[in-house]
C-alpha positions, -999 to +999 in steps of 0.1 A: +238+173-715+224+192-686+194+190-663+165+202-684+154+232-670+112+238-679+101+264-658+063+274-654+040+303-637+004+305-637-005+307-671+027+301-689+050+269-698+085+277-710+101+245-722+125+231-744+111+235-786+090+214-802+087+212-842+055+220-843+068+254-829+083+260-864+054+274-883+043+303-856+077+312-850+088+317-886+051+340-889+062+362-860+098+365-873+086+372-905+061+399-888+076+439-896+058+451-863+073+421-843+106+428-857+105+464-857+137+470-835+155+440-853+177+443-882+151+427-900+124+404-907+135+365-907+130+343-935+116+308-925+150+295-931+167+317-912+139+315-884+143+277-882+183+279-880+174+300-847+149+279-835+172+249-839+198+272-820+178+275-792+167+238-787+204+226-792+216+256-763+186+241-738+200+207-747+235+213-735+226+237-706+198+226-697+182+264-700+180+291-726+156+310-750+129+288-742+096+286-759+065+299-746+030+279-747-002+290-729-010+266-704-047+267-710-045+262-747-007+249-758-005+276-779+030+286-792+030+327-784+067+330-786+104+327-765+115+347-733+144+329-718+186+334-708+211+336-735+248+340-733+256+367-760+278+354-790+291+388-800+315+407-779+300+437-755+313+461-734+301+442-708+311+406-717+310+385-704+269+383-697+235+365-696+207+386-705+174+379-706+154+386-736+119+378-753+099+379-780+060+372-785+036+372-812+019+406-818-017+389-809-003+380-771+009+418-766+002+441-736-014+405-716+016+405-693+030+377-705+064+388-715+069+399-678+055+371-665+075+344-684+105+371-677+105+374-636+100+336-640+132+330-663+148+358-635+139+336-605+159+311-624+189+325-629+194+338-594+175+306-576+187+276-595+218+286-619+227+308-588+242+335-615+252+371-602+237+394-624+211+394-656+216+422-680+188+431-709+197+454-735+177+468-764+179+496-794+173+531-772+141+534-791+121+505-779+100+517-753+074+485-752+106+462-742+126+488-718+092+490-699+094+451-693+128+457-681+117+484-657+084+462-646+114+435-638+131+455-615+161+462-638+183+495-633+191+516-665+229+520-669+242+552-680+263+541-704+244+537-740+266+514-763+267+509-802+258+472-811+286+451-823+265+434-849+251+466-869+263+489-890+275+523-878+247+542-894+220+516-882+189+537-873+190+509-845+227+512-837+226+531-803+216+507-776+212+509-737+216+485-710+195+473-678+207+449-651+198+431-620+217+413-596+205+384-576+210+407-543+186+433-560 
C-alpha cells in the first residue's frame, strides 16, 4: 500500500471513495447525456464494480480516479483523476488523465480545475513524464478541457481497442502533456 495521495484546490477535494459515493455515481453512470460518448449507460452493478476499481487502485498506488466532493458542501459531483489504461494502445504504455461529472456540475470549471490539479500531481509528486487524454473524435465538451489543460492534439487519430469496428464512437484522438510543457 502506497502513500495516499488526496489532493485539493480551492473549491474541490479529490480523495480516495467513500460508500456513500455509490448512489450518485451509479445516477450519473446510469445518465444517457453523461454517458453519451461511452459505450453505454452503467447499470448500478456495473457502476459499483468500477467504483470499487477505483478505491482498490488508490489503495495500492496511493493515487488514481479519485472522487470529487465540493468543499463547501461534501457533495459527491463525480471522478477526475490518473489511470493506467488496462487495454493495449498505440501508445502503451501511458497514464491519462480523465474525468467524469454529474450533468448538474457542468460548464462550473470544475473538471478543469480538479484536472490541472490531478496534472500538478503527476509531474510534481509521481514525477511522471508525460500525461496523455484521449476521447471519441466527437466529444468536443471533454477535448476543450484538454485544450484549457494545456494539452497538444496529436495527429494521429486511433480506433479504440475496446469497441467494435463499426462503433459510431470507434475513431478516437489523442492529447498529451509533458511535465517540461
Amino acid at each position: 500500500m502506497s502513500t495516499l495521495i488526496e489532493p485539493e484546490t480551492e473549491r474541490l477535494r479529490l480523495r480516495q471513495w467513500r460508500s456513500e459515493d455509490r448512489a450518485p455515481f451509479a445516477e450519473l453512470n446510469a445518465d444517457p447525456e453523461v454517458m453519451k460518448y461511452f459505450p453505454s449507460t452503467l447499470d448500478r452493478t456495473t457502476s459499483d464494480s468500477m467504483a470499487d476499481r477505483c478505491q482498490s487502485l488508490i489503495a495500492e498506488r496511493g493515487w488514481g480516479l479519485w472522487a470529487v466532493e465540493l468543499k463547501a458542501t461534501g457533495q459527491f459531483i463525480g471522478y477526475v483523476g490518473l489511470h493506467i489504461p488496462a487495454y493495449e494502445l498505440p501508445f502503451s504504455p501511458c497514464v491519462e488523465i480523465g474525468w467524469r461529472l454529474a450533468k448538474d456540475f457542468w460548464g462550473q470549471g470544475y473538471a478543469t480545475e480538479a484536472a490541472k490539479r490531478a496534472l500538478q500531481v503527476s509531474f510534481e509528486q509521481l514525477e511522471l513524464p508525460e500525461i496523455v487524454a484521449f476521447t471519441t473524435i466527437t466529444n468536443q465538451r471533454s477535448r476543450a478541457v484538454m485544450e484549457r489543460l494545456g494539452m497538444i492534439l496529436s495527429p494521429d487519430y486511433f480506433d479504440h481497442p475496446a469497441l467494435a469496428k463499426d462503433h459510431p464512437l470507434l475513431q478516437h484522438c489523442l492529447y498529451r502533456i509533458s511535465a517540461k510543457s
